[in-house]
N, C-alpha and C positions, 0 to 999 in steps of 0.2 A: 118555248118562247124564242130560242135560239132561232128555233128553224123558221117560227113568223118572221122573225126578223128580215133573216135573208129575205122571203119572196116580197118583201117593200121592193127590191132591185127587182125590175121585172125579166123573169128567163132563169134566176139563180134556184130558186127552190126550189122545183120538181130535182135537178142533176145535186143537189146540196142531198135531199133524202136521200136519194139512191144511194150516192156514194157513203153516207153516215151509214148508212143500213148494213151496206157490204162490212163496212168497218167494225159494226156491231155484232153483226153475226159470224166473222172471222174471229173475233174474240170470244164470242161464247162458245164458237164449238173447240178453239185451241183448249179451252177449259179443261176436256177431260187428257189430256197428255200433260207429264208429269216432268219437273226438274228441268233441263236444259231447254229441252223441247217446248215445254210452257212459256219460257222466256223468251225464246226464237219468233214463238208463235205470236206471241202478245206484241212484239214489239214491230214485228211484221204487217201485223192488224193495227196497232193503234198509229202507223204513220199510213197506212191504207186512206185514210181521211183528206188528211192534210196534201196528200203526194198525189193522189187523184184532183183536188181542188187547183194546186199549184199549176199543172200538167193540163188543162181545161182553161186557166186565167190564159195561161202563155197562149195558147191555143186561141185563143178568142183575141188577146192585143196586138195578134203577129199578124193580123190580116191586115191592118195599117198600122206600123209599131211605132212611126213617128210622125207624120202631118195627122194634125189635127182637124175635124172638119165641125161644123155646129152650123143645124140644118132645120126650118120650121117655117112651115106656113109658105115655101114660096122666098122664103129669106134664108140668107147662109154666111158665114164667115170661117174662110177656110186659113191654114195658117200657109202663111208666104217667107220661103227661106232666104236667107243672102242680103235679109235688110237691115245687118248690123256690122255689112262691109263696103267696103270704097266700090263694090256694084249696086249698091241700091240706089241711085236715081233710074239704072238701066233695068229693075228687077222693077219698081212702082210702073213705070210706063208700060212696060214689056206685059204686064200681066194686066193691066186695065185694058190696053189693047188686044192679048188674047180672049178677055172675059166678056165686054164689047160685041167681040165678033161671032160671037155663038150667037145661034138663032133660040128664041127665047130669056136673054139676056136683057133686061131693059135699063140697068147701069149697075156698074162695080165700080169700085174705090179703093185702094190701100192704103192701110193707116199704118205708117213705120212704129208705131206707140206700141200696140197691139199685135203689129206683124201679124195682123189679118185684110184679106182681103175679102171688104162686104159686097154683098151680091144682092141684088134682087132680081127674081127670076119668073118662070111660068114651069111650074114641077112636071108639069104635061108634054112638054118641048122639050126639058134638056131635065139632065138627072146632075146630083152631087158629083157623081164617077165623072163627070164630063167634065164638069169644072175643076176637079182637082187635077184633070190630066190637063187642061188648059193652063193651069199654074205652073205644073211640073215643066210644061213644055217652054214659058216662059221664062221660067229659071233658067232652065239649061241654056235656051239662047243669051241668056248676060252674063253666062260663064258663070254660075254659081257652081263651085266645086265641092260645100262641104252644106251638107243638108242637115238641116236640125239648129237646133241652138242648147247652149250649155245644159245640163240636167238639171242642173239644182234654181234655176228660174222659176217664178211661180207660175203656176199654170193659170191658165185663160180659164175665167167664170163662166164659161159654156163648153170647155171641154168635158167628155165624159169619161176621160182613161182616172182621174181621182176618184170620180165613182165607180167605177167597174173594180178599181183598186181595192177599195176599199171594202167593197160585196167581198172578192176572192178572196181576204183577209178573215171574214167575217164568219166563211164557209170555211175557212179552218180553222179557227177557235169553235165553233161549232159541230164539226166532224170528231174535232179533237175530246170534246164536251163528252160528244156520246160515246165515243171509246172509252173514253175512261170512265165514265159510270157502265160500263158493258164489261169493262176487266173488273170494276167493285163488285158485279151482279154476279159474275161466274167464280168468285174468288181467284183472281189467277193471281200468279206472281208479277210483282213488280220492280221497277229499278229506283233505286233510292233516291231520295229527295234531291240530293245534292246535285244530280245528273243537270238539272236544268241550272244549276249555277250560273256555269259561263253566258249561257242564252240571256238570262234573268238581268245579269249584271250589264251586258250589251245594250241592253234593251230598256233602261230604267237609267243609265248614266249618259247623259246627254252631250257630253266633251267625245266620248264613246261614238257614238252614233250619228255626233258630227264629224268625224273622222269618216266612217262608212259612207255618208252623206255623200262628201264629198267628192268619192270615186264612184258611187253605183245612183246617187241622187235619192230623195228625199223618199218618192214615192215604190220606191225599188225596193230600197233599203226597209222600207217600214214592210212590205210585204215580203221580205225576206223573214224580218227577225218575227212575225206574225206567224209564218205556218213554221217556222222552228222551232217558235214557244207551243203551239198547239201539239206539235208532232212528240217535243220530249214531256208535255207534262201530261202528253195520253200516255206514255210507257209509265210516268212515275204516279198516275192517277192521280193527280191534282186537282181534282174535283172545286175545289172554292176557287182555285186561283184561276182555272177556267172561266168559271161563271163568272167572275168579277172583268177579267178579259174578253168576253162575251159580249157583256150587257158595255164597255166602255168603245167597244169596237161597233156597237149597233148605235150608239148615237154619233160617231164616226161616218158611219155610213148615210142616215137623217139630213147630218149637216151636209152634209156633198152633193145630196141628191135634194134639198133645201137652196142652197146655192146656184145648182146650176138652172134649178127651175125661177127662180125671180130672175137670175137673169136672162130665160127666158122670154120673162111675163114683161121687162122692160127696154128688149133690143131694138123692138123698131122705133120706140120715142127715141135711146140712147142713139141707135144708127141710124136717123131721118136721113133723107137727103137735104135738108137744111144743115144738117152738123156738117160744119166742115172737119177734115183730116187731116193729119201731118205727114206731111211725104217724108221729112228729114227727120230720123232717128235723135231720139233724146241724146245728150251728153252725159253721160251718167259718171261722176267722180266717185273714187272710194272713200268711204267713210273714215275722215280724218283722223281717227282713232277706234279701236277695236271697241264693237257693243257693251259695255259692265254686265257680270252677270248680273242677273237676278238672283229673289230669295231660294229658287228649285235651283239656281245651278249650282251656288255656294255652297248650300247643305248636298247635294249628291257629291261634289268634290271632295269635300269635309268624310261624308258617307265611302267613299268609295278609297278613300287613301286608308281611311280608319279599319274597314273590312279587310282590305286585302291585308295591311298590316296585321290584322290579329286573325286571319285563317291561314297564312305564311309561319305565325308563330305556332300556331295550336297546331299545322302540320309537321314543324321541326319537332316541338315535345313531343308530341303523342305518333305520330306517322299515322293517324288516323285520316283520311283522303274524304268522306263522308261526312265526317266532322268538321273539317273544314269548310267545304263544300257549303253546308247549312250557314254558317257563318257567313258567306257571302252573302247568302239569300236573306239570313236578318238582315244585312246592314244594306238590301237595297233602297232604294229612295224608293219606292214602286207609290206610295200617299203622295207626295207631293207633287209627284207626275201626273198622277191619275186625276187628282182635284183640280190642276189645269186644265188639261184634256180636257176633261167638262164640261167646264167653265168656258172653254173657248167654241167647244164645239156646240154647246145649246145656244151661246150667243150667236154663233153664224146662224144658226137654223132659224132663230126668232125673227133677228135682224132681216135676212132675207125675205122674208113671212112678209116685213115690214115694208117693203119696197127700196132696201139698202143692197146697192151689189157691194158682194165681198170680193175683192182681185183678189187678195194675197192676206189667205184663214191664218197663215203665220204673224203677221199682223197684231192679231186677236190675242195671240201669246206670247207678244212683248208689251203688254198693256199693264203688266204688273214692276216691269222697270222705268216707265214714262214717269219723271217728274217736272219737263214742262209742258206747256201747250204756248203755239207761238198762233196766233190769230188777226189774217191777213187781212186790215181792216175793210178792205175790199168786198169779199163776201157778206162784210154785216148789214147791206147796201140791196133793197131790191131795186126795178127798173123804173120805178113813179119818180117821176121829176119833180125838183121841191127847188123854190127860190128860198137862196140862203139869207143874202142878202142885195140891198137895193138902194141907190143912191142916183137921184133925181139931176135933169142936168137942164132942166127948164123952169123959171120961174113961178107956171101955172101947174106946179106937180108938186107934190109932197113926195117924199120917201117911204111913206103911207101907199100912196094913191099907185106908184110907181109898182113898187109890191106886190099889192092886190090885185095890177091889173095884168103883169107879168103872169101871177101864179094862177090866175084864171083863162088866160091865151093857152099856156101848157098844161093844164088839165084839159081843154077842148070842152069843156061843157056849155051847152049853149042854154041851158035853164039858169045859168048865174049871170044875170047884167053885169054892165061893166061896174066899176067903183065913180064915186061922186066928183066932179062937179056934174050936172047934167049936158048933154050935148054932146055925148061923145059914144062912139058906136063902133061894135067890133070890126065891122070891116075897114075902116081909117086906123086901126091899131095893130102892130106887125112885131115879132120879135127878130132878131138879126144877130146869128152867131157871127162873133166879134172874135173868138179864137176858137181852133178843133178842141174837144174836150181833152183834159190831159190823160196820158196813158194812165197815169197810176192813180191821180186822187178821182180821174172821172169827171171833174168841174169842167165849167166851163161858163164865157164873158157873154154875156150877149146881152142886144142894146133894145130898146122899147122903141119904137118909134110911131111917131101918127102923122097921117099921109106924108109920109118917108123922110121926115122929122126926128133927127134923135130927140127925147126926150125924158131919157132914164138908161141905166143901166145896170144889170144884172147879174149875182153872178147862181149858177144852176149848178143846183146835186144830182142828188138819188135819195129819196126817202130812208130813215132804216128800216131794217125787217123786225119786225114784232118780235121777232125772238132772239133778235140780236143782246139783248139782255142778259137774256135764260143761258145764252153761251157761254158770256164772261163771269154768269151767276156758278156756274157749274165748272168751271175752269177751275173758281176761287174753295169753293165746298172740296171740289178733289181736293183740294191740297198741292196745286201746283204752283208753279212760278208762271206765271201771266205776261205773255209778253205780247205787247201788239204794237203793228204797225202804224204809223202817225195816220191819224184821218182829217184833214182840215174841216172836209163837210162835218164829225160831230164830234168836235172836239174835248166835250166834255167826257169820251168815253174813255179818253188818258187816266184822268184820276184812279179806273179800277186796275188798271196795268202796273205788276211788280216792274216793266220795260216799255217804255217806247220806244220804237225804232225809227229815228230819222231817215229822210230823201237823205242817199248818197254817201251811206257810212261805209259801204261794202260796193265794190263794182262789180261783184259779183248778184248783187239785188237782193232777194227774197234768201234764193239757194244760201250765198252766201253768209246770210247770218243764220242760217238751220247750222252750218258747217263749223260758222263758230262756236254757234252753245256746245255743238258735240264735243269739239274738242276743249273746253270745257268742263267736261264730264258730265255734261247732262244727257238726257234721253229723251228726245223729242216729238211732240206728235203735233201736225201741224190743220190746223183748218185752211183752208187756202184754194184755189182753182188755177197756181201757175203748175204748170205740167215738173219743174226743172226744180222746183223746190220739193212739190210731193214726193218727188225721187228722192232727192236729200234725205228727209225725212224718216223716222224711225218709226213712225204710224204715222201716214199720210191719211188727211181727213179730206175727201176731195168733194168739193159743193156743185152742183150740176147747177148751169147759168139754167135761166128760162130760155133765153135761145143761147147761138155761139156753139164753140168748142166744147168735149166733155173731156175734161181733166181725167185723161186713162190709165193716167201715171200714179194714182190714187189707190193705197192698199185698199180703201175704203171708200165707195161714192154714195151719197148722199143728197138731197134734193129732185126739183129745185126746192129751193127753201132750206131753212134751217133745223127743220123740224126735230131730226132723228138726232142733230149734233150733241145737245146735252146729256143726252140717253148715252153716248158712246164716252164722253170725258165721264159719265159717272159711272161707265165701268172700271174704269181707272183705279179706283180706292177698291170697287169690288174683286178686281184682279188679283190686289196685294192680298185684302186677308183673307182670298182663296189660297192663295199661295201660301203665306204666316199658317193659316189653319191644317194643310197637307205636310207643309216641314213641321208642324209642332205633333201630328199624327205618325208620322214617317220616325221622328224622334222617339217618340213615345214606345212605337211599336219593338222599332231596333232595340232599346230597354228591355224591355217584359221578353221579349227573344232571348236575351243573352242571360236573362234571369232564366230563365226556364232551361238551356243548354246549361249551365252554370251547376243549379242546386239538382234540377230533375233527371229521375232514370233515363234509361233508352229509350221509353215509352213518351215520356215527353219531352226528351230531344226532340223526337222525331215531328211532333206538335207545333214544334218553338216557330215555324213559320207561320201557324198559322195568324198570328198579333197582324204580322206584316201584311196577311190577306184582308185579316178585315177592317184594320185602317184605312187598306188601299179601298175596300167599298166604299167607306164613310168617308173616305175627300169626294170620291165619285158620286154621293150624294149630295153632299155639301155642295161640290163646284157647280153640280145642276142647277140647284134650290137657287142657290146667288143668282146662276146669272137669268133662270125666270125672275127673282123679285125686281132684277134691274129691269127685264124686259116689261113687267109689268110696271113700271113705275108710269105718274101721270101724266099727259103731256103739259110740256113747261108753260107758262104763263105770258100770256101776249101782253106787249109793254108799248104803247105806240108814244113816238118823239116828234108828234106832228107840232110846230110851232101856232099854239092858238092864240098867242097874242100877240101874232100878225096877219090873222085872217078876220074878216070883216063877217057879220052875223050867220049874213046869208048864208058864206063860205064855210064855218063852222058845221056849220045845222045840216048842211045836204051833202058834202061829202063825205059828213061825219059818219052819214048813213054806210057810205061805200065805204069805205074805213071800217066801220063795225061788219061788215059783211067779209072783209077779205080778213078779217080776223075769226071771224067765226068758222068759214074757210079750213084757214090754216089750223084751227084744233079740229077739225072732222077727219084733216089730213093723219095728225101726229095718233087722234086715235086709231085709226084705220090701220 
C-alpha cells in the first residue's frame, strides 16, 4: 500500500521500489553473519532506504532550489524576487517590460501579493526557461541583491517543491517500512527501542520543531525529522509505528497534490486579465501578541516537561539509558499530532476537490484555537441592485410609485411596465446618481427623474446573498463570538452579532479591529475580501468578488459566493474535538505505557510503546472520519431578503422567477 502510495506522485515509484528492494535484500543477506557484523550490517541496509530517497529528493529540488515556477496550458506564474524591498516599484516594471518583450508573450503582470508574475504565452514560441531567465535578468537590473524570501513563508498554491516534498518524505517512511519488516523476516538483530527517542520527541513536540522551523523552515525541517524517523525505526524495526507514519504521510501527500491541482483548475478565472493586481506590497504588522496555544500544544508541553522529568529520574536511580529512553517515547504526544494532521490534511484535500484554494494548509491547523469570526458586512452583499428606500419629491408621486419605478429602471427588465398612474413610459424616466457610491457601505443617492425632472429620490444597495444567513447561522452553531461589521443596507442583521463594529472606531479600518480582538486574547478568523485585514488575521476567510480584485492575502479563498463559507466556520468546533479526542488518546496511552514499564517484565517493557502506536492510528482515524462528515455536510439553506412589501404584483411574480433560479444555482454550486 506504501508503495501505491508514492506512484500517486508521478516519477516516484518505479526509483521508490528499486531503492526499498536494495534495502531489503541488503538485509536479508546480512542475515547470515553473526553478532557485530549483523548489526553493522542491518543498520547499514536499513538507512540504505531513507539515505538513497534523501540523496534523489536533493537531487531533483537543486535543479531550481529556489524560484518557483507554475506552468499550464499556455499560462504561467513565475515567483519575482526583490518585491518586499524599497526596489520593488523598479522590479514590477522591469520584469513586465522584459516579459512584454519576448516574442510569444501576449501580456504579463506582477502581483507584489503573491510575488508572482502571471504570463500568458504561446508554449510554441517561447518556453518557461525563457521567462524565468527574463525575470532573473530583470531583477538583477533593479539591483536586487538577495534572491528568495524568508523560509518559513507559506508557499504559493501552485508551487510543486511541498508536493515533491512531501513524495520524498513518503519514500522514506516507506523504504523504511520495508527494511524493517526485511530485518523481522531474516530475524536479525536490532537496536533498542529507545534509539529513536531523541527523533520521536523532535518530531511530536511542537515548541521543538518550531525552534528547527525557524532556522531550516517548515518544509526542510519536516523532511528532515521524516527520513530520520524512517532511517532509526528501520534499525529498531518498528514495524507499527512505520505504518502509522506511512499511511499519515500518504494523506500528506493527497492533500499537496489536492491543492495544487484546484488550483490549477481555477488560475485562469482567479488570473483573468480583468483581475486587476497590486503592484505595492501589503503592510503586513506583527501580531500584537503571541498566538495562545491550542489544546496539542498545551498537553505536549505538559507531555514533554513531564517525560523528560521522569526519564532524567529513572536515569539517575537506575543508570538504565534504554529505560529511560522508552519513557520518552511513552510520554510522546504522537495521538494528538497525528489526529490534527488528519484532520487538516483531509480538509485541504476535500475542500480543494470543492473549488476552495487553500494558500496557507497551516491555516487549517489553527482552526481548533479560533474562538471568533469577525464578518465584513460587505461580503454578505452580491452585485443586484435593490432600492432600499424611496422618498418622493413631486406632488404626482407617491413613495410607492417612486420605488417601484426606480427598482424596475435597475433591474433593466423591459417585460415589467412602468407602475401606475398611466401615461408614463420608460424612456421620459431616468435615474441620476446624486453621490459615488460610498467606499465601505456601497450605497448610494440617486434621483428619479422624468423628462429631466427630479421627481423622487433614492437611495441603492446590493441585494443579500442567499447564504448570507447560513454564515451568521454557523458562526453562532460554532460557538463563536460573532462580530460584524455595521451594514446600513441590512440592518437587521445586527441583532445576530455578539459585536458591531462602528464607521471609525479604529483608523486603522477593518485590520485594525482584527488587531484588537488579538490582543485581547482572542483568535480570529475573518470572512472579509480587504487584502490588509486577511493578513491580520489568524484564518483569513477570503470571498472572491464576481469581478474586481482577488483578495490573495487570504489563508483561504472562497467563492464567488458564499457557498463553501459555513462548511469552513463548522470546521471550527470539528477542529476542537479532533484535537480534545487525540490529547484524551495521547493521555490515555502515556498511562497504560507507564503501567506496563512500571508492573511488567522486560518483555513488556519493551511492548509499553506500543499503547502510544496505536492511539496515534485512532486520532489518525478519527481526524479523517471528522473532517469527511464536515466535508460531507449539506449545502446550507438559501434565505432570500428580498423586500416584497415594496414590490407591486407584477414585480413579485417574474423576478421572483429569476430569484428562484439564481437560488437554485447557488445549491448545484455548494453541491458540486
Amino acid at each position: 500500500m506504501a508503495l501505491a502510495a508514492v506512484g500517486v506522485v508521478g516519477g516516484f515509484g518505479p526509483m521508490l521500489v528499486r531503492t526499498s528492494a536494495r534495502a531489503s535484500w541488503s538485509l536479508t543477506r546480512t542475515g547470515a553473519a553473526a553478532g557485530s557484523r549483523a548489526v553493522r550490517g542491518a543498520a547499514s541496509a536499513g538507512l540504505a532506504g531513507p539515505a538513497a530517497v534523501t540523496r534523489a529528493a536533493t537531487a531533483v529540488l537543486a535543479v531550481d532550489p529556489r524560484r518557483r515556477v507554475w506552468s499550464a496550458g499556455g499560462r504561467a506564474q513565475l515567483e519575482v524576487w526583490g518585491l518586499d524591498g524599497p526596489e520593488c516599484p523598479a522590479v514590477v516594471a522591469g520584469v513586465q517590460q522584459a516579459l512584454a518583450g519576448l516574442d510569444g508573450v501576449s501580456w504579463a503582470r506582477v502581483d507584489a501579493v503573491t510575488r508572482r508574475a502571471v504570463v500568458r504565452f504561446d508554449p510554441a514560441r517561447v518556453a518557461t526557461g525563457q521567462l524565468a531567465e527574463a525575470v532573473a535578468a530583470a531583477e538583477h537590473a533593479a539591483g536586487v541583491a538577495c534572491p528568495g524570501y524568508p523560509h518559513d513563508e507559506p508557499s504559493f498554491p501552485g508551487d510543486t517543491e511541498p508536493l515533491r516534498l512531501q513524495a520524498w518524505a513518503l519514500a522514506a517512511d516507506a523504504a523504511g517500512l520495508s527494511a524493517a519488516l526485511a530485518g523481522r523476516l531474516a530475524g536479525l538483530p536490532l537496536l533498542p527501542g529507545s534509539a529513536s527517542a531523541a527523533v520521536v520527541l523532535v518530531d511530536n513536540q511542537p515548541r521543538v520543531r518550531e525552534l528547527l522551523e525557524s532556522r531550516l523552515g517548515p518544509a526542510a525541517t519536516d523532511l528532515a525529522l521524516a527520513v530520520s524517523t524512517a532511517g532509526v525505526q528501520a534499525l529498531t524495526q518498528g514495524v507499527p509505528s512505520l505504518l502509522v507514519d506511512t499511511a499519515q504521510r500518504t494523506q500528506a501527500v493527497l492533500a499537496a497534490r489536492a491543492r495544487r491541482d484546484g488550483f490549477t483548475r481555477r488560475e485562469a478565472e482567479l488570473a483573468a486579465p480583468d483581475r486587476p493586481v497590486r503592484a505595492v506590497p501589503l503592510s503586513r504588522v506583527a501580531r500584537p501578541v503571541p498566538l495562545p496555544p491550542g489544546p496539542v500544544e498545551r498537553h505536549a508541553d505538559r507531555a514533554a516537561a513531564g517525560s523528560l522529568l521522569a526519564a532524567g529520574g529513572l536515569l539517575a536511580a537506575t543508570g538504565n539509558a534504554d529505560l529511560a529512553g522508552r519513557v520518552l517515547l511513552i510520554g510522546a504526544p504522537k495521538a494528538a499530532r497525528s489526529g490534527r494532521e488528519a484532520f487538516a490534511d483531509t480538509l485541504t484535500a476535500g475542500l480543494s476537490r470543492r473549488g476552495v484554494v487553500v494558500g496557507d494548509p497551516a491555516a487549517l491547523r489553527r482552526l481548533d484555537r479560533v474562538d471568533t469570526v469577525v464578518v465584513d458586512s460587505t461580503v454578505l452583499h452580491d452585485d443586484r441592485a435593490l432600492v432600499l428606500s424611496a422618498l418622493p419629491l413631486s406632488g404626482a408621486w407617491t413613495a410607492e410609485h417612486v420605488w417601484s419605478a426606480a427598482q424596475r429602471l435597475l433591474w433593466g427588465g423591459e417585460e415589467l411596465p412602468l407602475p401606475p398612474p398611466r401615461g408614463r413610459h420608460r424612456h421620459r424616466l431616468a435615474l441620476v446618481e446624486r453621490a459615488e457610491p460610498h467606499q465601505d457601505t456601497g450605497l448610494s443617492l440617486q434621483v428619479l427623474t422624468e423628462d429631466g425632472t427630479p421627481v423622487g429620490q433614492v437611495l441603492v444597495g446590493t441585494e443579500l446573498d442567499p447564504y448570507a444567513d447560513a454564515v451568521l447561522t454557523a458562526g453562532q452553531v460554532a460557538g463563536l463570538r460573532l462580530v460584524l461589521t455595521s451594514d446600513p443596507a441590512a440592518p437587521e442583521l445586527a441583532g445576530r452579532a455578539d459585536e458591531v463594529l462602528g464607521g471609525g472606531k479604529d483608523s486603522n479600518g477593518l485590520a485594525g479591529q482584527v488587531r484588537r480582538l488579538q490582543a485581547a486574547g482572542r483568535v480570529v478568523a475573518l470572512v472579509s475580501a480587504q487584502e490588509d485585514a486577511l493578513a491580520a488575521a489568524d484564518v483569513g476567510i477570503g470571498v472572491v468578488p464576481a469581478a474586481g480584485r482577488v483578495p490573495w492575502a487570504a489563508d483561504v479563498l472562497c467563492g464567488p459566493g458564499l457557498g463553501e463559507v459555513p462548511r469552513l466556520l463548522a470546521a471550527v468546533p470539528a477542529a476542537r474535538a479532533v484535537s480534545a479526542r487525540g490529547v484524551t488518546s495521547a493521555t490515555a496511552a502515556t498511562f497504560l505505557g507507564a503501567l506496563l514499564t512500571a508492573v511488567g517484565g522486560p518483555a513488556r517493557t519493551a511492548r509499553a510503546v506500543l499503547p502510544v502506536t496505536a492511539a496515534a492510528g485512532v486520532a489518525l482515524l478519527s481526524g479523517t472520519m471528522t473532517a469527511r462528515q464536515v466535508l460531507r455536510l449539506p449545502p446550507p439553506e438559501a434565505v432570500l431578503h428580498t423586500p416584497w412589501h415594496a414590490l407591486e404584483p407584477d414585480e413579485v411574480l417574474r423576478p421572483g422567477l429569476r430569484t428562484f433560479g439564481r437560488v437554485v444555482s447557488a445549491v448545484r454550486r455548494g453541491r458540486g
